[in-house]
Kinemage of the C-alpha trace (Angstrom):
@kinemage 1
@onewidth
@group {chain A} dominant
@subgroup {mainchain}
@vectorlist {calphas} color= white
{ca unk a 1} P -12.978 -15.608 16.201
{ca unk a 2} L -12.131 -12.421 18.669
{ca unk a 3} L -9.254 -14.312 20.338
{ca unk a 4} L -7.712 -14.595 16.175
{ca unk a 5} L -8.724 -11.229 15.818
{ca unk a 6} L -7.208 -9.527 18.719
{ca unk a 7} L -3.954 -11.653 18.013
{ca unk a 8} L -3.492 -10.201 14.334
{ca unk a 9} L -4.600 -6.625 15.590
{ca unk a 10} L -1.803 -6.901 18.451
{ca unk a 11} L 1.062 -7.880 15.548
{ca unk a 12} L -0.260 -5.154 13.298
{ca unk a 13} L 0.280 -2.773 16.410
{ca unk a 14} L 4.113 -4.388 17.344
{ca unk a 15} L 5.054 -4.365 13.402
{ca unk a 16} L 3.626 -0.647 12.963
{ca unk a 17} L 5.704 0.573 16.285
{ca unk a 18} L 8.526 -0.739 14.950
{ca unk a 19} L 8.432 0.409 11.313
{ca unk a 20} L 7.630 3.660 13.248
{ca unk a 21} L 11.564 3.656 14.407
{ca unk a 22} L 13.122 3.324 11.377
{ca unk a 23} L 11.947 6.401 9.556
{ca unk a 24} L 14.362 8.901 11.122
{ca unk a 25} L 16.897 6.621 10.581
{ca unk a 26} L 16.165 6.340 6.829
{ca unk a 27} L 15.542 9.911 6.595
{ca unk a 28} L 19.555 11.064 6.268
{ca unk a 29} L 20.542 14.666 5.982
{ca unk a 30} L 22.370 15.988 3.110
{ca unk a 31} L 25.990 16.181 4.720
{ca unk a 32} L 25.874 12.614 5.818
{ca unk a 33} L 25.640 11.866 2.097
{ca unk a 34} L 29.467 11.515 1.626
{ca unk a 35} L 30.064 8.988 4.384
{ca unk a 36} L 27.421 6.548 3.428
{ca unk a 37} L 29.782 4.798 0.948
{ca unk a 38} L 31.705 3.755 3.704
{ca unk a 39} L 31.198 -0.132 4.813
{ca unk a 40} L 33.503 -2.092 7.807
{ca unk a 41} L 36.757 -3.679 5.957
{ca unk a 42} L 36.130 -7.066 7.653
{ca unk a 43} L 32.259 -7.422 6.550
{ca unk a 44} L 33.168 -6.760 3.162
{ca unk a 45} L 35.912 -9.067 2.571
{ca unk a 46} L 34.491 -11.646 4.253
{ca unk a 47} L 30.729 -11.318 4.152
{ca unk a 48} L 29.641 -8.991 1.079
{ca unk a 49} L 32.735 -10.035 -1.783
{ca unk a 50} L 32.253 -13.569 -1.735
{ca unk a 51} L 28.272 -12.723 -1.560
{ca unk a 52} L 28.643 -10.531 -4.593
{ca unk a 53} L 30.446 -13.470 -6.133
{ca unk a 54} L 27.206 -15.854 -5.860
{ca unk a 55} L 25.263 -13.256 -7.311
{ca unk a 56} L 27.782 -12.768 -10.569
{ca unk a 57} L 27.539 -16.479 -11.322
{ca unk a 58} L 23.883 -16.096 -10.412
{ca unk a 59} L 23.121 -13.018 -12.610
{ca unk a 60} L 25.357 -14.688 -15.486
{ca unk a 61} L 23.714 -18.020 -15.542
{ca unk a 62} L 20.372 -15.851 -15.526
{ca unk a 63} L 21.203 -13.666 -17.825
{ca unk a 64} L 22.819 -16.150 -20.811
{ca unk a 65} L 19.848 -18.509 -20.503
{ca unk a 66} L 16.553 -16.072 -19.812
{ca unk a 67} L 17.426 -12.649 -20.686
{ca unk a 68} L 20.354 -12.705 -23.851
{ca unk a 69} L 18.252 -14.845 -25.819
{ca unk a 70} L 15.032 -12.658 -25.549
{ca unk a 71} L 16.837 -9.405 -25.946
{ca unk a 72} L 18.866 -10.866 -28.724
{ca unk a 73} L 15.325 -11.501 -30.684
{ca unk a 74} L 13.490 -8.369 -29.806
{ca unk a 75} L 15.928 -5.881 -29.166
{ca unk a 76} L 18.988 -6.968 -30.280
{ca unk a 77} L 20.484 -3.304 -29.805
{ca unk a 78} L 19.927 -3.323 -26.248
{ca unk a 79} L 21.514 -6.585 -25.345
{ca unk a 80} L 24.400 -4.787 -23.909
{ca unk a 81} L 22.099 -2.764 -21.408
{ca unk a 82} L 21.358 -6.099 -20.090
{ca unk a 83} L 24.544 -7.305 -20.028
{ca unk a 84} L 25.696 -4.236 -18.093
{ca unk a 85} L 23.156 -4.927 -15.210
{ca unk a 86} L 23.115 -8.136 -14.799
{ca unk a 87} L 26.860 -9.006 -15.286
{ca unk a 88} L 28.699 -5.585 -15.320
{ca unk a 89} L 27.824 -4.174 -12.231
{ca unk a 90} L 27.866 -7.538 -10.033
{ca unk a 91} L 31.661 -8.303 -11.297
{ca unk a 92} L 32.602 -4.644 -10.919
{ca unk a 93} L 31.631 -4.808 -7.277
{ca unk a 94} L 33.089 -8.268 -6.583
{ca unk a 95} L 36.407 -7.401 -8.253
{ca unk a 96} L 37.024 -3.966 -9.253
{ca unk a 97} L 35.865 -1.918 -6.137
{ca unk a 98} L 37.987 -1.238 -3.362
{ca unk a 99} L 37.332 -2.741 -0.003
{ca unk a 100} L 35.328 -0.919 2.347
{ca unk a 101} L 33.686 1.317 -0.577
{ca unk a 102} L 30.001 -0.087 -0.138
């Protein structure tokens, strides 16, 4: 039972020295704001576009059979708040945005 116990304690150590690293890294000062919309031309076309294109069909095939139909019955006024999350956004990303802007 120590051996399983001293096992778990050492990951809990390793996992809280490493979340222990990314903290200044998170922690961005205000003039570095501006560049952080700035992604690598090659990763987006290649990686994050056709990504953002699984997750339009995705969100869309969620959103017509779960969501609409629920929102069309309770709130009927808000259906387009929906729609502009879960379709809006993904397919303004995928196809509107310039490259490189994320």
């Amino acid at each position: 039972m120590s051996r399983c116990l001293k096992r778990v304690s050492a990951v809990l150590i390793t996992v809280a020295l490493l979340l222990i690293q990314v903290g200044p890294a998170a922690a961005t000062p205000a003039q570095d704001l501006e560049n952080r919309g700035e992604t690598n031309l090659v990763a987006d076309a290649l990686i994050l576009r056709p990504l953002g294109l699984v997750v339009t069909v995705a969100a869309a095939a969620v959103w017509a059979v779960g969501v609409a139909p629920l929102v069309a019955i309770t709130r009927p006024a808000e259906l387009g708040q929906s729609m502009d999350y879960l379709i809006k956004r993904p397919v303004k990303y995928t196809f509107v945005d310039p490259l490189g802007y994320h």
